[in-house]
C-alpha positions in Angstrom: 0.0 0.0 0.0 2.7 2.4 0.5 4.4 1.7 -3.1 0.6 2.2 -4.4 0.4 5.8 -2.6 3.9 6.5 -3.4 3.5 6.5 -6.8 -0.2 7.5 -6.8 1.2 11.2 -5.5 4.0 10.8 -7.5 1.9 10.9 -10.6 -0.6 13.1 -9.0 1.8 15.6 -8.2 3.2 15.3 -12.2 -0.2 15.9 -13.5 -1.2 18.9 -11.1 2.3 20.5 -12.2 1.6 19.9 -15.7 -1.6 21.2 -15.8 -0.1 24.3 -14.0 2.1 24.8 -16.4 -0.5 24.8 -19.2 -2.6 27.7 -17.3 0.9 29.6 -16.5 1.4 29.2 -20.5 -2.5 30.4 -21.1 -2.0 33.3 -18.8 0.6 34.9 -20.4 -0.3 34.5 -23.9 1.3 30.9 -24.7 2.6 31.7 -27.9 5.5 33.6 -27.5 6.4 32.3 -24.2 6.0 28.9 -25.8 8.1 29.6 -28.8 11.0 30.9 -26.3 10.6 27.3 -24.6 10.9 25.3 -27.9 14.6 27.5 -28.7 15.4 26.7 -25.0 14.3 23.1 -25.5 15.5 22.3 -29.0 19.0 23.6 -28.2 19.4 20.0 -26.4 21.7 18.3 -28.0 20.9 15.5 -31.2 21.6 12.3 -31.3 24.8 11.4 -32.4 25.8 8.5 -34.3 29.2 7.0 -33.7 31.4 5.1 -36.2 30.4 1.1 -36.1 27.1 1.6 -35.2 24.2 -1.3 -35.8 20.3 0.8 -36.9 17.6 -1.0 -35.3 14.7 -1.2 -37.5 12.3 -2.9 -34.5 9.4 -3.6 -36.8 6.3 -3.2 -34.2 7.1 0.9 -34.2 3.9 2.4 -35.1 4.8 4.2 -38.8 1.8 6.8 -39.4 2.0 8.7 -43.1 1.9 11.9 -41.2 2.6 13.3 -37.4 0.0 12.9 -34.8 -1.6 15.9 -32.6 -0.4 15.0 -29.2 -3.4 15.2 -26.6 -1.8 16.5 -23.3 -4.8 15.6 -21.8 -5.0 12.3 -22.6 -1.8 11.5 -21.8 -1.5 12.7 -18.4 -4.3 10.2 -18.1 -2.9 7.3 -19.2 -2.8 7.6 -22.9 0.1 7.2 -24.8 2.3 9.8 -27.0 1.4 9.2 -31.0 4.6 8.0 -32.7 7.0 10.8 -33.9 8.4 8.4 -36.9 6.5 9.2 -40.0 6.7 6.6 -43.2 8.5 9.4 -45.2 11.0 10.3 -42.2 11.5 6.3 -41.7 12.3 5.7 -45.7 14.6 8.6 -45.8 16.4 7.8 -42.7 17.1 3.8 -43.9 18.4 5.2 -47.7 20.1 7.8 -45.8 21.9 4.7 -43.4 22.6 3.1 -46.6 25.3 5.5 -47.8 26.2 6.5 -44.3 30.2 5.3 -42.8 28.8 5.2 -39.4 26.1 2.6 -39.8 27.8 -0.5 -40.3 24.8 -3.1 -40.3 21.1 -3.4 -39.7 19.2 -5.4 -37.3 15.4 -6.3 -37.9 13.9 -6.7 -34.6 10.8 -8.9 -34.2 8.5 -9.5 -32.1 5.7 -7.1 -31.2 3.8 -7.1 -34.9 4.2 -4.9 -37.8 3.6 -1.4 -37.2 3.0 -0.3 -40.7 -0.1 -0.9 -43.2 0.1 -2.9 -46.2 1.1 0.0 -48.5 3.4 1.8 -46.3 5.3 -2.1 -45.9 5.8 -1.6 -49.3 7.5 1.1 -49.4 9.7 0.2 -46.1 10.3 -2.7 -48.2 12.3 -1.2 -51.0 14.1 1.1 -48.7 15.5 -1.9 -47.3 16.2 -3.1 -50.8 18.4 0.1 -51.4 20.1 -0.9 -48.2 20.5 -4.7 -49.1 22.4 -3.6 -52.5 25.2 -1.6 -50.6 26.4 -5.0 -49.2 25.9 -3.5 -45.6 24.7 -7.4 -43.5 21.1 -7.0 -43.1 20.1 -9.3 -39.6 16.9 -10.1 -38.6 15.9 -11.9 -35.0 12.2 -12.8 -33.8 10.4 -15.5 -31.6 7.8 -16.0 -34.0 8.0 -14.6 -37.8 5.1 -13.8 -38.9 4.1 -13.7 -42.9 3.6 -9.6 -43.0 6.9 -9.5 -40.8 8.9 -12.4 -42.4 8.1 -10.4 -46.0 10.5 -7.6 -44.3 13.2 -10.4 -42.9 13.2 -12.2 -46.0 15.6 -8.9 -47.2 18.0 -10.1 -44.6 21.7 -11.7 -45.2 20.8 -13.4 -42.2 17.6 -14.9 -40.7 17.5 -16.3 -37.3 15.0 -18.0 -35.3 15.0 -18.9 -31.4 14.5 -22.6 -30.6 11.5 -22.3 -29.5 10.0 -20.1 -32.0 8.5 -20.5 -35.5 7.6 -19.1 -38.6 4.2 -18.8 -39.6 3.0 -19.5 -43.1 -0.5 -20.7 -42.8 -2.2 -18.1 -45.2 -4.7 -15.2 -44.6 -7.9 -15.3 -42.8 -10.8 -12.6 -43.4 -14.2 -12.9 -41.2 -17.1 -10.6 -40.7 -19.7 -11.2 -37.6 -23.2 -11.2 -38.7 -25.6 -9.2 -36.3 -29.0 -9.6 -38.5 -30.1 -12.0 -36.1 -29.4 -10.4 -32.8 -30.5 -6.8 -33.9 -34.2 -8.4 -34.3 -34.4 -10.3 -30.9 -33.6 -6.8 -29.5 -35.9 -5.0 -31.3 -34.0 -2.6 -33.1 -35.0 -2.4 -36.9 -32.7 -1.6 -39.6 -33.4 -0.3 -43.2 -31.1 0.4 -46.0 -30.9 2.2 -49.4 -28.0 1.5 -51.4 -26.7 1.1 -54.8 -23.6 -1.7 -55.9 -23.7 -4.9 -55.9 -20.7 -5.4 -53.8 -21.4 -2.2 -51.1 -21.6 -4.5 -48.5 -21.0 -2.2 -45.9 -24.7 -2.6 -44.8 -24.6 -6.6 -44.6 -23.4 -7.2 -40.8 -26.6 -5.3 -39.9 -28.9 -7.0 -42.6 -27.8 -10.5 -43.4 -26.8 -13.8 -41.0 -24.2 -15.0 -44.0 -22.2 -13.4 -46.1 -23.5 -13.0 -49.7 -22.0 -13.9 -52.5 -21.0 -10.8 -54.1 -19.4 -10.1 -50.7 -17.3 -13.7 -50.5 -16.0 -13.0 -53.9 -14.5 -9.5 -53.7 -13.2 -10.4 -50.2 -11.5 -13.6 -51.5 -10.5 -11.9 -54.8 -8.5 -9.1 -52.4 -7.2 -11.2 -50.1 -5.8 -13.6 -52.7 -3.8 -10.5 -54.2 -2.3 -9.8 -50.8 -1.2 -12.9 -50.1 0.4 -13.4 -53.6 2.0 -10.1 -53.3 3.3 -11.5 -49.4 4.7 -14.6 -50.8 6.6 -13.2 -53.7 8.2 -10.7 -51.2 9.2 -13.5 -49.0 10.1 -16.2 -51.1 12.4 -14.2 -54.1 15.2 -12.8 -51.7 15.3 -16.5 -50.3 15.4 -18.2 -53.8 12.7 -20.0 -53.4 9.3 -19.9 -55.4 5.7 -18.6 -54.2 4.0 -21.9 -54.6 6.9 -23.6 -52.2 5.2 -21.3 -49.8 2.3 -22.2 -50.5 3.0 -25.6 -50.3 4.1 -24.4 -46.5 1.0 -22.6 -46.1 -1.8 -25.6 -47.6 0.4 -28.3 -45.8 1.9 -27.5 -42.6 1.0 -23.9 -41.6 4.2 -23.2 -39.3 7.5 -24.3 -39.6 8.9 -25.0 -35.7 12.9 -24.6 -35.3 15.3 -26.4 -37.4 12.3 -26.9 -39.7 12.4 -23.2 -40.7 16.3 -23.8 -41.1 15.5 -27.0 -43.5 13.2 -25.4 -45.8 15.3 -22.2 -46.0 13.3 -19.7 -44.4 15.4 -19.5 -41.2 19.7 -19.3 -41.8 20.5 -19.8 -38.0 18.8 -21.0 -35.2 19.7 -19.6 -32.2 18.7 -17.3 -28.9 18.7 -13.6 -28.8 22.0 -13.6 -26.9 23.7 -15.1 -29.7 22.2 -12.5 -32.2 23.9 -9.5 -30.1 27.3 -11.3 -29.9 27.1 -11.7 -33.8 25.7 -7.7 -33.6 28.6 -7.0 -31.3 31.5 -8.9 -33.9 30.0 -6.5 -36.7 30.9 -3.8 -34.4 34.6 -5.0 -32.7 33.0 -4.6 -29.3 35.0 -6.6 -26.6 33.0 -10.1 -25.4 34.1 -9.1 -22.2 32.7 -5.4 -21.8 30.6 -4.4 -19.0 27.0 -5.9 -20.5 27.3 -8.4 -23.2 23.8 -8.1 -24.0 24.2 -4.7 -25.6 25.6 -3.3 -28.7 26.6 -0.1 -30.4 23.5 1.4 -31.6 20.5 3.6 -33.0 17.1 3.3 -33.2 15.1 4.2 -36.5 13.1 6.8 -34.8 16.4 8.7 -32.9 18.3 8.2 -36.7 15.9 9.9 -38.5 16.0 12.9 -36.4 20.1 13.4 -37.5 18.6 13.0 -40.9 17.4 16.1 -42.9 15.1 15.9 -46.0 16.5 17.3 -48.9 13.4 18.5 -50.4 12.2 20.3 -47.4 15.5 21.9 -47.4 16.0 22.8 -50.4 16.0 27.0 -51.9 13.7 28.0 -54.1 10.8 30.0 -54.6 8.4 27.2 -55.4 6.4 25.1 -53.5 5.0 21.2 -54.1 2.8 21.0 -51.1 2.5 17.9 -49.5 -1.0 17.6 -47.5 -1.8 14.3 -45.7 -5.7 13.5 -45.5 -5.9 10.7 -43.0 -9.0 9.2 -41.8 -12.8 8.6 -42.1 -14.2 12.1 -43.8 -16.9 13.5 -42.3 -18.8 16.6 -42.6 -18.2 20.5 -41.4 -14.9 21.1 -39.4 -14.4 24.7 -39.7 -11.3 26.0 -38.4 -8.0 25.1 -39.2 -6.8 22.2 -41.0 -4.6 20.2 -38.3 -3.1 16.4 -37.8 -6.7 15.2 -36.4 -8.2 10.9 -36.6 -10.6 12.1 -38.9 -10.5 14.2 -42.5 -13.0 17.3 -41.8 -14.2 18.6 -44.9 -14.5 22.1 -44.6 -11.2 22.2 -42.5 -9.3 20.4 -45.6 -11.3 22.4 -48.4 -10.0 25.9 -46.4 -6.4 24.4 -46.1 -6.8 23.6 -50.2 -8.0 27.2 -50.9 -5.3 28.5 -48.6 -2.8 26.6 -51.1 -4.5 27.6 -54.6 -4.0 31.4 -53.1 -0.8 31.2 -52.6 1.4 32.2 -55.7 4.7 30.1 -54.5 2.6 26.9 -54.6 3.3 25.1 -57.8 1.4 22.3 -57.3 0.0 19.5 -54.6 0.2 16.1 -53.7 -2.6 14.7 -51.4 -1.3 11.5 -49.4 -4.9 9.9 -49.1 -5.5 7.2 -46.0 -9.1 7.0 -45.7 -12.0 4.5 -45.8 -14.3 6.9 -47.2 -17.2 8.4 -44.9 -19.8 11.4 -46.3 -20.2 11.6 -49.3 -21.9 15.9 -49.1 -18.5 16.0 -47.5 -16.5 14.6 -50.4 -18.0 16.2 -52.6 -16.6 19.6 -50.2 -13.0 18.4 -50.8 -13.4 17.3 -54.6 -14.4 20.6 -55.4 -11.6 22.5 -54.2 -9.4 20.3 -55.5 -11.1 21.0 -58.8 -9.9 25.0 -58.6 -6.6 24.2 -57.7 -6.4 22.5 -61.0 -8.2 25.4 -62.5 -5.6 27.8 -61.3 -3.3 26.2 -63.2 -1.9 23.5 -60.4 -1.7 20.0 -61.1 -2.8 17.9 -58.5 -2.0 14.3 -57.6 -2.9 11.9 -55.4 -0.8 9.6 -53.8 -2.9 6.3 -52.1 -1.6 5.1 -48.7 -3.3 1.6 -47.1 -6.5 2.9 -47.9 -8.5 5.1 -50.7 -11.4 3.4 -50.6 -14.9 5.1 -51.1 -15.1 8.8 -50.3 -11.0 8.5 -50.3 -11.1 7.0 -53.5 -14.4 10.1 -54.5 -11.8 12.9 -53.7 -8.8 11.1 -56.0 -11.1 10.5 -59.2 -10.3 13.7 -60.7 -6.7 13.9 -59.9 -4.0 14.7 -62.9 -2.5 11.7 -61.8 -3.2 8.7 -58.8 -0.6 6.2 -57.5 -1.4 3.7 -55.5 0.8 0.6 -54.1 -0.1 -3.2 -55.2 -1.7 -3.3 -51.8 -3.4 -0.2 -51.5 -7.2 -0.9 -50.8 -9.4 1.1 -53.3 -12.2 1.8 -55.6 -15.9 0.7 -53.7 -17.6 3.1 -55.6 -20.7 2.7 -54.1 -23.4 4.7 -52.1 -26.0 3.8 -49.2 -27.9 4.7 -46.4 -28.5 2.8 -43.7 -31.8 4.0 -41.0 -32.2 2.3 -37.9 -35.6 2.4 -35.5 -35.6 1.6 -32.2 -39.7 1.1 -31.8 -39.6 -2.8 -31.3 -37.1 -1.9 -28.3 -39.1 0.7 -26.8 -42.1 -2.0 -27.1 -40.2 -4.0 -24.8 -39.0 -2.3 -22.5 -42.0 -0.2 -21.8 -40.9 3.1 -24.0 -43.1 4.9 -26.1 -42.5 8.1 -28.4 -45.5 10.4 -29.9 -44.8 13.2 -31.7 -46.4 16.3 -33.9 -45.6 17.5 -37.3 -46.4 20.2 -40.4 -45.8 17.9 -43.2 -46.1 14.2 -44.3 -42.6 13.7 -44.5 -41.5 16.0 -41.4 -40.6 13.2 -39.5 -38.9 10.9 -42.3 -35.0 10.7 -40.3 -36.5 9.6 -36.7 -35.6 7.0 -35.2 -38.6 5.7 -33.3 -40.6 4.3 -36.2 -39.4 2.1 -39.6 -39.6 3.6 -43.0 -42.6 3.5 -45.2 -42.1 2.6 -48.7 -42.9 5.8 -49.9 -40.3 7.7 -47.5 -37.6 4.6 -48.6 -38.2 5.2 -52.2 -37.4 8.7 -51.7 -34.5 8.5 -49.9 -33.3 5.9 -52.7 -33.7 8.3 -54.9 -31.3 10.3 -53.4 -28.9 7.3 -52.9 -29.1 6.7 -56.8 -28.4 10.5 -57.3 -24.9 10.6 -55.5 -24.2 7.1 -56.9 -24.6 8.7 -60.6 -22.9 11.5 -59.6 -19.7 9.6 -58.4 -19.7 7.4 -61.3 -19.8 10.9 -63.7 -16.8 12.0 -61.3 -14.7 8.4 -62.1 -15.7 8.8 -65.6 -14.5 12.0 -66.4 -11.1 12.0 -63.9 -10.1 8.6 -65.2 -10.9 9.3 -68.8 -13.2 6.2 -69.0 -16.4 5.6 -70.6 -19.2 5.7 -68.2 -20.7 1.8 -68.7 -17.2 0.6 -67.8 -16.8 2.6 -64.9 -21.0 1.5 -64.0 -19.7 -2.4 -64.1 -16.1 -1.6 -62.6 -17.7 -0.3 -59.9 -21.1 -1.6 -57.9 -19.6 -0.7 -54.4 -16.5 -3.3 -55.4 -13.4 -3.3 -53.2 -9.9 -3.3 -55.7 -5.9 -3.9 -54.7 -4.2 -1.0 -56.2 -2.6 -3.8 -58.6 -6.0 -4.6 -60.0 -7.0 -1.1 -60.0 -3.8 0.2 -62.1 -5.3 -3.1 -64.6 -8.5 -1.3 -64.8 -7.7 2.6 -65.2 -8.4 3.5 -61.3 -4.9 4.7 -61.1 -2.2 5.9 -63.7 0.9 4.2 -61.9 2.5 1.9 -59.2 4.7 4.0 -56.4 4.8 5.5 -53.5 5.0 8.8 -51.9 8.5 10.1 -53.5 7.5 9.0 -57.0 3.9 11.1 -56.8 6.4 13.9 -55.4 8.2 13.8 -58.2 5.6 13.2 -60.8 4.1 16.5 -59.2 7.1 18.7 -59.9 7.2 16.8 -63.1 3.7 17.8 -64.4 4.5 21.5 -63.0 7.4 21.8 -65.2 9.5 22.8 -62.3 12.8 20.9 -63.0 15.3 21.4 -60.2 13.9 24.5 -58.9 11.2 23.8 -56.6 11.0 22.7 -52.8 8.5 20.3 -50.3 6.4 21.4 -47.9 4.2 19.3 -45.8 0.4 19.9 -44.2 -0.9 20.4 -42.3 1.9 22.3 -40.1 1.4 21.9 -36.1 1.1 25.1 -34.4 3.3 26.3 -31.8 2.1 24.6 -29.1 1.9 20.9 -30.9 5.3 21.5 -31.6 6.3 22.7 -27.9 4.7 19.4 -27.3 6.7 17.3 -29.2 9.6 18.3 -27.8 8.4 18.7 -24.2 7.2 15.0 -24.2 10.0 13.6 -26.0 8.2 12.1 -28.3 10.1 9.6 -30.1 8.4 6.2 -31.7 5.7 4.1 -30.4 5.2 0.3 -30.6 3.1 -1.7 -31.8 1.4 -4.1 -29.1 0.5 -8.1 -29.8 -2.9 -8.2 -27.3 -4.4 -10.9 -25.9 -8.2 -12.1 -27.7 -10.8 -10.5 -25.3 -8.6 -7.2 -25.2 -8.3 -7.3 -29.3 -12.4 -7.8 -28.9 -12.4 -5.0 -26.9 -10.7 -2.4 -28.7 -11.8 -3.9 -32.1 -15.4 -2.8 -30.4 -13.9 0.8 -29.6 -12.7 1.4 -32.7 -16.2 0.3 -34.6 -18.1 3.0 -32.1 -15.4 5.7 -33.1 -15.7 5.0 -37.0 -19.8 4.9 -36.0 -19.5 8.5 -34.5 -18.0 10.3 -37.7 -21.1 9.3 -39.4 -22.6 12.9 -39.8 -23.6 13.1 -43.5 -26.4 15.6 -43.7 -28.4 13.5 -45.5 -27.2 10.1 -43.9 -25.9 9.1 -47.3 -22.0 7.5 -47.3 -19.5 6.2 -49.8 -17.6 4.1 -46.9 -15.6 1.0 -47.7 -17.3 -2.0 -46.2 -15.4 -3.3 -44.2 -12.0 -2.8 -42.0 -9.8 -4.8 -43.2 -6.1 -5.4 -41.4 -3.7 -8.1 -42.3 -2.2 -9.1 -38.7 
């Protein structure tokens, strides 16, 4: 009990100083006493990188596309500091190491999952193929490989495996809980307008089995992953896709010397071991004072000693870089900042802010988003449309997700790029209307209410749809759904029947979508960079800037907290449950359409 109140007051007494600090900061203004704290605080030393040193690459830290606002608040209650790394600042720093005399080796730590999407792995993945060709040893160590993070290891010189652990190979899994069923025994009645075959957003809430439209695009997507996963793996190990397969149909995990047989694993051996071999790359003595540690540098702490050339470049013109992450939902006035969700008006303003501005030559919009309103897409489409009228090019560059409303506000790009695993297209609209009057029946609730017109109370919730009211708000479905389709047609150059039966709410890999004219090109964030300057006719002469730029105090932040990189965490089933749940209600709250009409992709799909 005394340890407990110890460190209860201890933590009290951190919080009640810190939140003193932020009302001394408010009293006097904040920003300029802020900005003489960030000089005072950034004058701290870097880190610095001594000869013979081993980067650490430990593959569960969290890689976002952009930084994360930092939420004092939260913090100070428990929450944890967004990862610092971004997926640019990470790809930079490992090409950087490449050429760099001081970095002798890299280690691939395993063992807490992969903290990076599907397309963002991608493009980790040829950084470490840049480092891989400077002959630098590449060595990679983990319990348990599994078949996202063995794709990475595969790049290694050297593989090893404990004795206990294993690599998995067993294939990928997709499921989808039905809650048709339940819904009804509680009462609560659901109704949906939609148009698409394949939007099957709606279906959990509708159906107790998946239909078939819904089983084929989900097996059709999941097969393209998985190929694209056992190429990566299997062609830096000489071996061939179907051997893995074989693996995966056959045995599932390889245990130990099993790995070693089939050629997956090069060494079999404990982490110990690993860190003397580190430690021999490095001429460390055996003998110094802890033999479990080695010269090194994280990822996160090298990429801070490594400047981007493009942001620190000279030059009078601008490519603007502006990350849109998130579900998009509607209104957000203010101004555009690192937020969980893309706010429509907040993005439009920040677009309009760029278009008048005469040093900005033209923009890239990084894209991570599942879609969400479509009045709200529509919001951000437009503006994009005057910054090409203002003589700008625009392009769009597609992170793990573009799907829906993210893929709406890409149509009309001058040029999309996407990675093999990006998740896109489900062009697709519906509305989905739920009443709670079979509830209230049984648990003794009852609503009445008044009204001016028929159709005054058509959006309440206490009563189902009548088929009049439905077939009115499907008209309105069918409108945005043309409407989208026109916008595909005319941005991709395609006739409008192809785009009709290329679309119906279908999911796509960015691999089938470059097949079928969804986007121009293969590539990541620096090609769509450079294809911007390209179509601005800038040459050399032009500079990067990213959006949206933290403010004083996010900054102050930063470097207060000592942000650095956040892992990822493996969690145990219930808790994966639990936050799976959490995550659902949050993506449920950003539905705020107007008009309750949303081009959302239909499902969340993660590749663990």
């Amino acid at each position: 009990m005394r340890q407990f109140l110890k460190y209860t007051l201890a933590s009290l007494t951190g919080s009640i100083l810190f939140f003193l600090l932020v009302g001394f900061l408010l009293a006097l203004g904040a920003v300029g006493l802020v900005g003489v704290l960030m000089a005072g605080l950034s004058r701290d030393d870097a880190p610095t990188v001594e000869r013979d040193t081993v980067l650490v690459y430990d593959l569960s830290t969290v890689i976002p596309d952009s930084p994360q606002a930092i939420d004092p608040g939260a913090i100070v209650l428990g929450g944890n500091t967004p990862s610092a790394l971004t997926l640019r600042q990470a790809v930079l720093a490992l090409e950087h190491a490449a050429t760099d005399d001081r970095i002798v080796a890299l280690y691939l730590k395993g063992g807490g999952g992969l903290g990076t999407g599907l397309a963002s792995q991608g493009e980790i993945q040829q950084a470490l193929e840049a480092f891989r060709a400077t002959d630098k040893p590449i060595l990679a160590y983990n319990l348990s490989w599994s078949e996202r993070e063995y794709a990475l290891a595969a790049l290694a010189d050297t593989i090893y495996l404990n004795p206990f652990g294993e690599v998995e190979m067993n294939g990928l899994y997709a499921e989808t809980m039905f809650q048709a069923e339940a819904l009804e025994k509680l009462g609560v009645g659901v109704q949906v307008t939609r148009v698409g075959r394949y939007k099957s957003a709606v279906e959990p809430l509708t159906r107790n089995t998946m239909s078939p439209e819904e089983r084929e695009q989900t097996q059709r997507l999941l097969g393209e992953v998985w190929q694209t996963l056992l190429t990566s793996a299997a062609e830096p190990r000489e071996l061939s896709p179907q051997q893995l397969q074989t693996i995966a149909n056959t045995q599932g995990f390889l245990f130990g010397s099993e790995a070693k047989d089939q050629n997956l694993a090069d060494a079999i051996a404990y982490e110990d071991e690993v860190i003397a071999a580190l430690r021999d790359i490095t001429g460390e003595l055996e003998d110094s004072d802890d033999s479990l540690d080695f010269r090194q540098i994280s990822l996160g702490r090298y990429a801070t000693t490594v400047d981007d050339p493009l942001l620190s470049r000279r030059s009078g013109n601008e490519v603007a870089l502006v990350y849109a992450e998130g579900p998009i939902v509607d209104g957000g006035d203010g101004d555009f900042g690192p937020s969980s969700v893309i706010a429509a008006n907040a993005l439009a303003g920040q677009l309009r802010q760029l278009r008048q501005d005469d040093d900005v030559k033209a923009v890239v919009l990084r894209v991570n988003s599942p879609g969400g309103s479509a009045t709200a897409s529509e919001v951000i489409l437009r503006e994009m449309q005057l910054v090409q009228q203002a003589g700008k090019p625009v392009v769009v560059s597609m992170g793990n997700v573009a799907a829906s409303g993210g893929y709406w506000i890409a149509s009309q790009a001058d040029a999309i790029l996407a990675q093999p695993t990006t998740i896109t297209g489900s062009i697709g609209v519906y509305g989905i209307f739920l009443n709670l009057e079979n509830l209230g029946t049984k648990v003794g609730v009852n609503w009445e209410g008044v009204k001016t017109a028929e159709l005054a109370d058509i959006f309440s919730t206490t009563r189902p749809k009548t088929e009049a009211e439905l077939a009115i708000l499907q008209r309105a479905v069918d409108t945005i759904y043309d409407s989208f389709l026109d916008r595909v047609a005319t941005g991709r150059d395609l006739d409008r029947p192809v785009v009709a039966e290329l679309a119906q709410g279908r999911v796509w890999s960015g691999q089938s979508a470059l097949e079928l004219g969804l986007v121009d090109e293969l590539g990541g964030l620096s090609p769509a960079i450079a294809t911007a300057a390209e179509l601005a006719n800038l040459g050399d002469d032009w500079r990067l800037k990213e959006y949206p730029e933290p403010g004083e105090w996010q900054r102050f932040l930063r470097i207060f907290l000592s942000t650095e990189t956040t892992q990822a965490t493996a969690q145990d089933p219930l808790t994966t449950q639990v936050l799976r749940f959490f995550d659902d209600t949050q993506l449920i709250r950003t539905l705020n359409d107007p008009r309750g009409i949303y081009t959302l992709m239909p499902y969340r799909f993660e590749v663990k």
